[in-house]
C-alpha angles and dihedrals in degrees: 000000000000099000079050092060092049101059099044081061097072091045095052094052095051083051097051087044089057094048095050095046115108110246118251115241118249145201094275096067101058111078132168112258108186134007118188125191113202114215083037085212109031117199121230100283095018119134112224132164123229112206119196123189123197130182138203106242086174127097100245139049116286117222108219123191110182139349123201145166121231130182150126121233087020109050138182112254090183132071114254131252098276091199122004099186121207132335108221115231114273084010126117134209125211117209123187126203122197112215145174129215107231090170149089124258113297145087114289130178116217108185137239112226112195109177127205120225093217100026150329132038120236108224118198110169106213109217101219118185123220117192116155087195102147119212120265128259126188140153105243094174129035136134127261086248146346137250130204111254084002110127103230124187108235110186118189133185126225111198129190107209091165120119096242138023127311120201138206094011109181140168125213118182109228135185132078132261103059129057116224146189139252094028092223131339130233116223101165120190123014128203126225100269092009124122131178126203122222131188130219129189104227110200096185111198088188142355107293149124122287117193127203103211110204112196116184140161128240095193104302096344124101111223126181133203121180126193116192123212120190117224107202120152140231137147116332099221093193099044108105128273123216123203124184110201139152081059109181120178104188115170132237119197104289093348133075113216107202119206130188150117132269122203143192112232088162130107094223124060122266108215123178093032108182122185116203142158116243135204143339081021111083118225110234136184126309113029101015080152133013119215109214085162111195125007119190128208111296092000119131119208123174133234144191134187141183122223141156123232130195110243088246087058114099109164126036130194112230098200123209118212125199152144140223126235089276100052098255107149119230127164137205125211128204122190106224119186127218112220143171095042131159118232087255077066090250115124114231110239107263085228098067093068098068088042097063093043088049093052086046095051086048089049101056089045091062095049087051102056086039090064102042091050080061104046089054098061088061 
């Protein structure tokens, strides 16, 4: 009976040892808090990082071999932790992971391996998206047509249909043959579903291409995206039309003095009108030019001008000169004839015609009568 008890008295104290030590902390009561993916959608060859971040929930220190990443589509680009060490009680570890997207659009799950020193492994799959939708790039305002030298308002839309954010988003107009400003526009961040609109002021020398070249980051990774407008001209129905009528050449001596009146049948203002007469006339004092200044749609001003002629010249151009609201010179030309002239070159006075009939028929009155006052003393 004694040497019974004494043997049951060992065994009770390993078993109250046991009972009063504190419980290790096990695989169970690390878990992963918090993964970020950064870009949040990567594109097909984009770099990212995927940061995961566990804590100990249990009461004593965690000893952690090594933590990896493994997946396919998504793939790790750096070397793993090699040994981790211990994760203090109620303390946390962050562990990022470079990696590269080598697939096509869709969802893909590239696996956290956290490895226990004395047993277990703790498994988090990471859910990465990949979407290679570009942003948007269309022309919202253009003219109907373009003109050369003619500044022209071209608006165009950047819209962002990805999924996530894109930054530093610019546009930059590229090509030869025009000069334009601004040279590029900043847009900076775009929103999922957001868009922004920028102008440009297009100055064409000659038909050409102009390309919107679009630049934005996906993270850390540079994307493009180019939209080409072609700039080919034709009639501006709005710029304005300028018609010269009412056109009188009288001549002076040994000059010729041309009226008339210039209108604007335009839709657009004419500003700067000159009226001159052009070879082979030779403008002479004192209207070599005639100043009508600006003519606004549907507005009539008058001219006259003063010019010379040789006496083989039968027809003259009165040329218009204008320019547009941005300062672009056109000109307009009107053929004007020169009639009822002498062979000195010198027209006869249209006056002069009725005069002499009216001195015949007078004439011929007084004769009459002459000779019926005779007749009538016989």
């Amino acid at each position: 009976m004694g040497t019974g008890h004494h043997g049951l008295l060992p065994v009770l104290l390993i078993v109250v040892c046991l009972l009063a030590s504190p419980a290790a902390a096990g695989p169970e009561d690390v878990t992963v808090t918090s993964v970020v993916v950064d870009p949040l959608v990567l594109m097909q060859d984009d770099s990212g990082t995927i940061t995961v971040v566990v804590q100990n929930n249990g009461p004593t220190p965690v000893q952690v071999g090594r933590a990896r990443l493994y997946g396919d589509g998504v793939v790790p680009v750096s070397e793993p932790y090699p040994s981790v060490g211990v994760i203090g009680a109620g303390t946390g570890r962050t562990f990022s992971f470079a990696v590269r997207a080598d697939a096509p659009d869709g969802t893909y799950y590239p696996v956290f391996h956290l490895d226990f020193r004395e047993n277990g492994t703790l498994r988090y799959p990471v859910p990465v998206r990949v979407d290679g939708t570009p942003l948007s790039v269309t022309v919202a305002g253009r003219p109907e047509t373009f003109s050369s030298g003619r500044e022209a308002a071209i608006t165009v839309n950047v819209g962002n249909p990805r999924p996530n954010a894109a930054s530093g988003v610019q546009v930059t107009p590229q090509g030869t043959g025009f000069t334009v400003t601004p040279a590029g526009a900043f847009i900076g961040n775009l929103a999922p579903d957001g868009s922004r609109a920028v102008v440009f002021n297009l100055t064409p020398a000659g038909e050409t291409n102009v390309t919107f070249h679009v630049a934005w980051r996906n993270g850390l990774n540079t994307h493009t995206t180019d939209l080409a407008l072609p700039v080919s001209f034709g009639e501006d129905k709005r710029r304005a039309d300028l018609v010269a009528s009412n056109i009188e050449v009288v001549p002076e001596g040994d000059l010729y003095r041309a009226t008339g009146d210039v209108a604007n049948a335009g839709l657009e203002s004419a500003r700067s009108v000159l009226v001159t007469p052009g070879a082979p006339a030779m403008p002479a004092d004192p209207y070599r030019v005639y100043v009508v200044g600006t003519l606004d749609p549907d507005d009539v001003a008058p001219f006259e001008v003063t010019f010379r002629a040789g006496a083989d010249v039968t027809e003259i151009p009165l040329i218009i000169d204008y320019r547009d609201s941005d300062g672009n010179p056109f000109s307009v030309t009107v053929p004007v004839s020169l009639e009822n002239r002498t062979a000195e070159g010198t027209a006869a006075p249209a006056v002069l015609v009725p005069a002499a009939v009216a001195g015949a028929l007078a004439l011929a009155a007084a004769l009459a009568v002459l000779w019926y006052l005779r007749r009538r003393r016989r």
